[in-house]
C-alpha angles and dihedrals in degrees: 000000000000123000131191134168112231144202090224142326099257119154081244098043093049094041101070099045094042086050084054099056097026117076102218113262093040121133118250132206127198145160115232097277104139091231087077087058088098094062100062079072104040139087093281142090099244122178126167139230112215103208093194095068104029139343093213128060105184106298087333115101145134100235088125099075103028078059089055091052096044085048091045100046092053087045098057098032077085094068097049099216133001122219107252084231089059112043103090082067095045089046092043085055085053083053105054093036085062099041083056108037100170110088086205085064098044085057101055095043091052092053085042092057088043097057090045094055092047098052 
């Protein structure tokens, strides 16, 4: 998972950052939002979900995100409200919580950091 708050969710606001994290030829996923138009014509496999027929198309899907964004929301409902100045650090935690969904793991990373940052 990669998050980034964005100015908008423009087709040439999302590309360069997709073409950043996506290695051409990869196959991309995406629901309708009009952002994803310039895909069709780059250097990816796109292919869409329309939601509004259907969530599942075959074994290809998008539950993964829509997942991320169940598990962040929830995440971030405890603090009741998050200053807009803030909330690239607080998504970035959703995200690293996710990418690391065993709390085990997360616990030993984090002693790990802080070792790293005493001595």
């Amino acid at each position: 998972m990669f998050t980034k708050v964005i100015e908008n969710a423009s087709s040439t606001t999302l590309l360069p950052i997709i073409k950043q994290k996506i290695v051409p030829d990869s196959i991309v996923y995406t629901d309708g939002w009009r952002g994803y138009n310039v895909l069709d014509v780059s250097e990816f496999k796109h292919y869409r979900i329309n939601h509004q027929k259907k969530f599942v198309d075959k074994k290809n899907h998008i539950n993964g995100i829509e997942n991320f964004w169940n598990q962040a929301k929830r995440h971030l409902r405890k603090f009741n409200g998050i200053p807009k100045q803030h909330f690239s650090l607080f998504l970035k935690e959703c995200e690293w919580r996710f990418n690391h969904p065993n709390q085990k793991m997360q616990l030993l990373i984090l002693k790990q950091w802080v070792k790293e940052i005493l001595n």
